[in-house]
N, C-alpha and C positions, 0 to 999 in steps of 0.2 A: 504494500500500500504506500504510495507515494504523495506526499502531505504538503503543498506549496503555500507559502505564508507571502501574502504581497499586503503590504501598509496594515492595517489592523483586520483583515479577513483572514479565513483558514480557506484553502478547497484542497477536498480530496477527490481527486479522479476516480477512485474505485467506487467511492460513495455514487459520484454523477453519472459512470456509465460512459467513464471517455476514458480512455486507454494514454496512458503518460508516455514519455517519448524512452524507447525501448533501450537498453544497455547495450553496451558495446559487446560484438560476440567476436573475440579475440583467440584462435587457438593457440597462440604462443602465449599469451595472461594465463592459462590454464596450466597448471603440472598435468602430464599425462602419465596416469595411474594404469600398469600392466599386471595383471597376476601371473607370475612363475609357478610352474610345479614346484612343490618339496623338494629342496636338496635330500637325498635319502645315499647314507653310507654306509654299504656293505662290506662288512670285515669277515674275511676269509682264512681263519688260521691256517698254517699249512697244516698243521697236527691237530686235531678237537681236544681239548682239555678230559683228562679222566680223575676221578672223586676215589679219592685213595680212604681208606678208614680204618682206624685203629681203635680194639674193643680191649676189654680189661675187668676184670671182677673183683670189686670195692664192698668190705664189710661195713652193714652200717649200722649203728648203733639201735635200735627202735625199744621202745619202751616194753614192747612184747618177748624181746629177746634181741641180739644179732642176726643178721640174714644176712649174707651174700648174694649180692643183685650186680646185674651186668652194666658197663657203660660203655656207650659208642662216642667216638669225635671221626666225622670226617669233613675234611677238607677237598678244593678243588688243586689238580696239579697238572702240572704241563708232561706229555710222556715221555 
């Protein structure tokens, strides 16, 4: 809505039904916006990584008695 003020009147053109004097259509005033595809980066070990794991049997205290119960760690490793 374009609002032109001359000596103490207001006129709005939208209001009256008359079309204000149109903007400049400039393609270099404009950035031109392009959408790229994702960069997408596929890593290709030469070797896959294997999950190596080491178990072990830990007494443990319990209010019911001692029990011996198993525990596992594994890790990922290169082969």
């Amino acid at each position: 809505m374009r609002i032109w003020i001359i000596g103490f009147a207001a006129f709005t053109f939208a209001a009256a039904g008359m079309a204000g004097p149109a903007p400049a259509q400039d393609d270099r005033a404009r950035p031109r916006t392009q959408r790229r595809a994702p960069l997408r980066i596929e890593v290709q070990p030469s070797r896959p990584p294997v999950r190596k794991c080491a178990d072990w049997h830990v007494i443990e205290h319990r209010y019911t008695g001692d029990t011996i119960v198993p525990r596992t760690r594994c890790w990922w490793a290169p082969q």
